[in-house]
N, C-alpha and C positions, 0 to 999 in steps of 0.2 A: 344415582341409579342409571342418569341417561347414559353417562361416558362409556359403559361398555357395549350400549350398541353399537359402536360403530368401532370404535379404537381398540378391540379386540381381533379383529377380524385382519392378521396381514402374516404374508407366506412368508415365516423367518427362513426356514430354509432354501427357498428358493433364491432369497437376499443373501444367505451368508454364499452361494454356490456361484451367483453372478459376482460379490466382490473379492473371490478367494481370484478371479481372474486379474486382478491387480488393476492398478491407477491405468498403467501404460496404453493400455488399448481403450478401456473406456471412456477416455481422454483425448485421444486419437479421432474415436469415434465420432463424438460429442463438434471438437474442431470440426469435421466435416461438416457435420449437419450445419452448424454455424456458417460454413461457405458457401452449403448451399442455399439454405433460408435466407440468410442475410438478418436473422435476427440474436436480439440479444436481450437482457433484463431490458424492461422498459423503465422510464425513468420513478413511472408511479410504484412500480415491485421495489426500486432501489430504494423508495424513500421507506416503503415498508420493514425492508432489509435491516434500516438503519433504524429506525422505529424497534424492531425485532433485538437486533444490537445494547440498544442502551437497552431496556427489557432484562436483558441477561445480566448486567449489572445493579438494575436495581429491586431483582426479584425475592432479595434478602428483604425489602422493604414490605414488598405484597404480601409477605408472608408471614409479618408480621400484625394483618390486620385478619388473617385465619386465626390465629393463636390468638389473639386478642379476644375473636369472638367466641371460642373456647372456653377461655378463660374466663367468662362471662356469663357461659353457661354450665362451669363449674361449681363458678360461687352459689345459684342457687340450690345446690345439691345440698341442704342441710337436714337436721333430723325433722324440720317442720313440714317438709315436704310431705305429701299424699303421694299415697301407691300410683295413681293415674298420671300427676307431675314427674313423679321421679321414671317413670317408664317412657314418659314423651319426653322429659331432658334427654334421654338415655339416646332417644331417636333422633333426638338435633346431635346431639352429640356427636351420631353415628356416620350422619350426614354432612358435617361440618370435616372430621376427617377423612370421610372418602373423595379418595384419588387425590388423598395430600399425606398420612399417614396413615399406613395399615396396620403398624403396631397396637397403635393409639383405637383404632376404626374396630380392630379384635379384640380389645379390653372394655370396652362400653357393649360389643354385642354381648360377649360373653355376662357381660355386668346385665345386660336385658332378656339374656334368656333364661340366667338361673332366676331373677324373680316374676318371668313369665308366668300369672296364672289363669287369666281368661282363654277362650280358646281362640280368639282373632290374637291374641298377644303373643301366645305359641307360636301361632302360624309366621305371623308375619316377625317375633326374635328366629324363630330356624330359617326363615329366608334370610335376614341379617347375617346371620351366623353362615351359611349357605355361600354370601357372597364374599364373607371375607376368606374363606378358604379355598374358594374358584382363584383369588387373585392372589395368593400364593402357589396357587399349583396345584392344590391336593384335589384333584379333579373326582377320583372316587370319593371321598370323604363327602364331597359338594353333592354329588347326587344322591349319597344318603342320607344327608341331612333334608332335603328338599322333599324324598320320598317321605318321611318321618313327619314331614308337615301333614301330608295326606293320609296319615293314618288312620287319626282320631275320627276326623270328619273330611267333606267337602271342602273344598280349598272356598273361603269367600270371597268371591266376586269382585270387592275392592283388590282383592292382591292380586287378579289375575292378571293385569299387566305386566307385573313387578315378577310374578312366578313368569310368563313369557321370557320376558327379556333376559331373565337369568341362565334357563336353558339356552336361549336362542345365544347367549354368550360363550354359552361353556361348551355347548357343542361347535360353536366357531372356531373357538382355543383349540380342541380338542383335533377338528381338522385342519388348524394349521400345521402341530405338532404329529400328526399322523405319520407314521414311517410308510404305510404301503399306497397304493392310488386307490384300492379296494375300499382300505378304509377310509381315504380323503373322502373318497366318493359318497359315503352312507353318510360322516358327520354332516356333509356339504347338503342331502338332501335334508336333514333332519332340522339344519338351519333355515334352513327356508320353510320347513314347513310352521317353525314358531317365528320366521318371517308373518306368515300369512295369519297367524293366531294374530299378532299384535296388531296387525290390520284391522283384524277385526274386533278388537276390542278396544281400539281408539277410532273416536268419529272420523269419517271422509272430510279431507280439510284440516283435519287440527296438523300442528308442528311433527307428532310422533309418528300421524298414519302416513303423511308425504315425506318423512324423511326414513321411515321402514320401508315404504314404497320403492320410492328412490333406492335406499340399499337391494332391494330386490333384485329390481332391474340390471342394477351394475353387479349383482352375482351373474343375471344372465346373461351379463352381458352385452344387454342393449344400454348401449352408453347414453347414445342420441335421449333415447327416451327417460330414460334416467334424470339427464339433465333438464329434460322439458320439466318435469315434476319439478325440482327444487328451482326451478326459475321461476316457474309460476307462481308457486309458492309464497317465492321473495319479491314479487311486485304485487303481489298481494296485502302481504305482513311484513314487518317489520322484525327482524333476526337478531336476539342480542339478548345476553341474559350470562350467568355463569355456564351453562350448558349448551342451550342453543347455537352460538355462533362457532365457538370453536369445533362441534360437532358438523353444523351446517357446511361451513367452510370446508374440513378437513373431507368430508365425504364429494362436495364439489374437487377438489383439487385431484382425490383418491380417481374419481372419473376421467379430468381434464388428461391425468399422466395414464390411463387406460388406452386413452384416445388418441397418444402421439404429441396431444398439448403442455412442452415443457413449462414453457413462461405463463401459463392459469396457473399452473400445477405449482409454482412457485412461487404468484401471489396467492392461491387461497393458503396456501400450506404454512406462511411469514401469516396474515392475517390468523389461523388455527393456533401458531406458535404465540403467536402476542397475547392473543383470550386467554391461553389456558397459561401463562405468566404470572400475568397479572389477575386470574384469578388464585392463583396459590395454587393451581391443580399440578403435582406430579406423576402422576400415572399419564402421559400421553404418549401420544407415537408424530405428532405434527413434526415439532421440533426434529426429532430423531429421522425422518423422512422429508424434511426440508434439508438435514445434511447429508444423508445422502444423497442427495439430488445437485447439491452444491459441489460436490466430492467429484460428481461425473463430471462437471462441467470444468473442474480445475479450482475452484474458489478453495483451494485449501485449507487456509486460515484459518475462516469462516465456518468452515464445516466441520473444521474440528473443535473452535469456541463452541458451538452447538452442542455437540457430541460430548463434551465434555459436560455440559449444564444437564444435556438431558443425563446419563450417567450418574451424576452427584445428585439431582432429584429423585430419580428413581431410586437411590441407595439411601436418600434422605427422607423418603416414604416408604421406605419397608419394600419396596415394590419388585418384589422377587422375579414375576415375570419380564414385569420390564425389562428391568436388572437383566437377567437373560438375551434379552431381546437387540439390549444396545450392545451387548456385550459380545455379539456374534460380527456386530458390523467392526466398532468403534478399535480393536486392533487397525482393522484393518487401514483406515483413518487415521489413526494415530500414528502407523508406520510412513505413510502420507506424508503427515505433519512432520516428522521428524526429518524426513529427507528434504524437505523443503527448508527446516531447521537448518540441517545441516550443509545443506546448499549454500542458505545466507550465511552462514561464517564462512564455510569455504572463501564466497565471493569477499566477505568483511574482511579476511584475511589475505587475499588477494590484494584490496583496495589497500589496506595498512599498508602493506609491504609495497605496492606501489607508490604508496605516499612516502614510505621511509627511503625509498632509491628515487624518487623526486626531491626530496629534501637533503638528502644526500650529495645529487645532484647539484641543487641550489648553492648547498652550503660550500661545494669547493667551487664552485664559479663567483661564488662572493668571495672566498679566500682568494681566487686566482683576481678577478676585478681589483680587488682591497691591494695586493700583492703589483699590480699595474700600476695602478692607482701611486702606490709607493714609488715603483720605480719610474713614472713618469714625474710623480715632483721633485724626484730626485735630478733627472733630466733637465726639468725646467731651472733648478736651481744652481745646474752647470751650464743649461743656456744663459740665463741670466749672469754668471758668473762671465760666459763665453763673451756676452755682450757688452759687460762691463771693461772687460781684458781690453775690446775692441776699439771700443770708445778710449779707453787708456792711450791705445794704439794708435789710433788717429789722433787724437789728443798732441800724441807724442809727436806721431809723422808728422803733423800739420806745423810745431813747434820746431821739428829737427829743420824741414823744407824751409821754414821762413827762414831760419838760422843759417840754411843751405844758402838762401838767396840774396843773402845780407852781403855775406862775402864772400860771392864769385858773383859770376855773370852767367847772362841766358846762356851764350853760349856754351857754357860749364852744366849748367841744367840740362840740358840737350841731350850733348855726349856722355852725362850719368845714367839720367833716363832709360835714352835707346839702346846705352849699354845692359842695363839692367831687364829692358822689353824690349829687343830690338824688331818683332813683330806689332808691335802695338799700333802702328800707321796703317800695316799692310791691313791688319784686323780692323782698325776703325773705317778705314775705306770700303770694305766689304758688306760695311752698314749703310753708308750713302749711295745715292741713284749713280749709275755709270756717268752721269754728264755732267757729276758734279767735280766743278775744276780747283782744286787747294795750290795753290802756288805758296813755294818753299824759295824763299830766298839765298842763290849761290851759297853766300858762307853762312847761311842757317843751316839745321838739320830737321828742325821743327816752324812752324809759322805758331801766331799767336792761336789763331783755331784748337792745333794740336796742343800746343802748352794748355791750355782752359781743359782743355779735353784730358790731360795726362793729370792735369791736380784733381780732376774729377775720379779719373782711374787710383790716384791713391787715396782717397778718400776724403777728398775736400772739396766740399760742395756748396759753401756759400760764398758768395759772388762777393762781398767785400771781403774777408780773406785771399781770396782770389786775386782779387783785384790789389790789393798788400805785398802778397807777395810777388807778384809779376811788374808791382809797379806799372799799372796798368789805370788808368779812368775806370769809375763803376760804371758808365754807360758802354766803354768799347766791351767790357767782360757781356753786359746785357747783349748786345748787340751780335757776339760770339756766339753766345750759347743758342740764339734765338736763331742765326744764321745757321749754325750745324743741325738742329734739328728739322728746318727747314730741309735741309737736303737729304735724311734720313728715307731708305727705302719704302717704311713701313712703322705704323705704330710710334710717330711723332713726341707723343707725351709720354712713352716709356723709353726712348733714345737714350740719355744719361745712361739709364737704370743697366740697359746695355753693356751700354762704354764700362762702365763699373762693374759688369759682371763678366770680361773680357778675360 
């Protein structure tokens, strides 16, 4: 009975007229405020958020201990039952599915009013009966049924809460949906005036009079004041029950987002969504108005996870206004979601296709490396070849020259030599210091220095060969070579290397 105080009361069309303006600008909007505030979810809403999140996953669970209790109180429905039990099952029953199935909720009233016979039984199966056809819609049928209560007799005193709240709902409904401002206007007065009924028929201080209070106020508009009420309240008493908190909360947050306050308005609204979850209630508006709120701010995902849950509840409890209700936004969010959808393939498809021209990439510079790779061992296997050849070479020369030196004389060496290099003096002089003095003896053409030097220049570099074939002492060949580099301009211990690369 509580949940239609309050979660009846919201301007669908005013909602569907501010989101038919689209994501682009309210999103825009939102950004800015962000800039200028400098604020955002605080860490305690996030954890709520995610609290909210799994919730949505596991509310096939919750709602399986509704049914359970159902089921529980069908079993006692047998022929042993008394007309008084089977009239108050009829009433848990009734209770047990509202604002979780209205199907279910209109088969038990209707089961309570055809065996309605006292007259408090009457009274209070046609307000049953009364309520479940306010929350399909049938708004005349609702009021005639309620009149039909007050027929017989005086409405009793015990239902007079229960009769309040119902009008003060249906006239709520009745001025949401209103086409003119004429009419907004009279539903809107007529709600408050069974505002003020149910005032007075719940004591100052209980949960119902300061949270009709409260709603009072946030019709008129005094926020401030509004809020003082449910504050007070709640450092008073303690808020929590199937009804109370998600009610309590969802009317704080309904204030906070009156006020300008986004980040209240989207922790009490995560807090309203969690209660009425995990109590198995489908008939809300938390949820459904915690995504839009998520929607403004860009959280698209998110708000449309929501959107969706609230959607499939509300179609999962019969809940035709609702159904309506989400049904006005939740395109619009959905169109949202899809373009964001399809943003990430775009981008996913982008990245593929970057990866597939990186890999592409990769794969011919591995083919081109692999392809180097080849042809430099191929290289090295001609240098090494090159080097083998060389060594053959000097092998050879070093062989042919002994052979040379066997049977002629220096001065036959000489005149092959500098015929063959007749630069090779002028070249090796341009490597020693100007003051270095080589004396060449008259009928020489070479001195011993240059011979050491010219077996050097053919590639014969160890000083006992050397020394073999010049017929020379291994100390004068030492003595040479140590004297010539001695007189090198520069870079002493790469001298030969020189002379050999001459």
């Amino acid at each position: 009975m509580l949940r239609f105080f309050i979660t009846t009361e919201m301007n669908t069309p005013n909602l569907l007229y501010k989101y038919k303006k689209g994501p682009v600008i309210t999103s825009v909007l939102f950004a800015l405020m962000l800039l200028l505030s400098g604020c955002r979810s605080n860490d305690k809403t996030e954890t709520l958020l995610c609290e909210l999140d799994q919730c949505v996953e596991d509310r096939a669970d919750y709602c399986l201990v509704r049914e359970h209790h159902a089921d529980s109180l069908c079993a006692l429905l047998n022929d042993s039952v008394s007309y008084y039990e089977r009239f108050e099952i009829y009433g848990r029953l009734i209770e047990v599915y509202r604002s979780y199935n209205l199907d279910s909720q209109l088969y038990y009233a209707e089961k309570r009013l055809d065996m309605a016979q006292t007259p408090f039984g009457k009274q209070v199966s046609l307000l049953n009966y009364s309520e479940v056809l306010m929350r399909s819609g049938m708004y005349h049928e609702t009021l005639v049924y309620m009149d039909s209560a007050l027929q017989q007799q005086p409405l009793d005193p015990v239902l007079e809460p229960y009769y309040s709240h119902l009008r003060r709902t249906l006239f709520g409904l009745m001025k949401n949906f209103a086409v003119t401002n004429r009419e907004r206007q009279t539903y809107h007065e007529i709600t408050q005036q069974y505002r003020e009924e149910m005032m007075a028929v719940h004591p100052a201080g209980s949960f119902l009079h300061e949270l009709v209070r409260a709603d009072y106020l946030y019709e008129e508009q005094l926020y401030d004041s509004a809020l003082q009420v449910l504050e007070t309240y709640e450092q008073a008493n303690r808020v929590e029950g199937q009804y109370e908190e998600p009610v309590f909360a969802f009317t704080r947050a309904q204030i906070y987002r009156a006020m300008g306050n986004r980040d209240q308005a989207r922790h009490y609204l995560a807090i309203s969504a969690i209660a009425d979850l995990r109590n198995s209630i489908h008939e809300y508006i938390a949820l459904r108005e915690l995504a839009v709120l998520l929607y403004e701010e860009g959280d698209v995902s998110r708000a449309y996870n929501y959107m969706v849950c609230a959607a499939q509840d509300a179609m999962a409890g019969s809940e035709r206004v609702r159904s309506f209700e989400t049904g006005t936004v939740y395109p619009v969010v959905q169109e949202a979601y899809m373009q964001q959808v399809r943003r990430r393939q775009y981008w996913m498809m982008a990245m593929i296709a970057s990866v597939l021209v990186l890999l592409g990439l990769l794969t011919s510079f591995l083919l081109y490396i692999n392809r180097k790779r080849r042809q430099l061992a191929h290289l090295n296997e001609r240098l090494a070849q090159s080097n083998e050849d060389l060594r053959r070479s000097n092998h050879i020369k070093s062989v042919y020259v002994r052979r040379f030196m066997k049977i002629t004389t220096i001065e036959d060496f000489d005149d092959a030599f500098l015929e063959l290099f007749p630069d090779f003096v002028a070249q090796v002089k341009a490597l020693l210091v100007p003051e270095a003095e080589l004396r060449i003896k008259p009928k020489e053409r070479l001195n011993t220095d240059f011979r050491v030097l010219a077996l050097i220049y053919l590639g014969i570099t160890d000083s006992k060969q050397i020394a073999e074939i010049l017929r020379y002492s291994l100390p004068t060949i030492y003595n040479s070579r140590t004297h010539m580099r001695n007189l090198a301009k520069e870079d002493r211990e790469h001298f030969e290397e020189k002379v050999a690369a001459l």
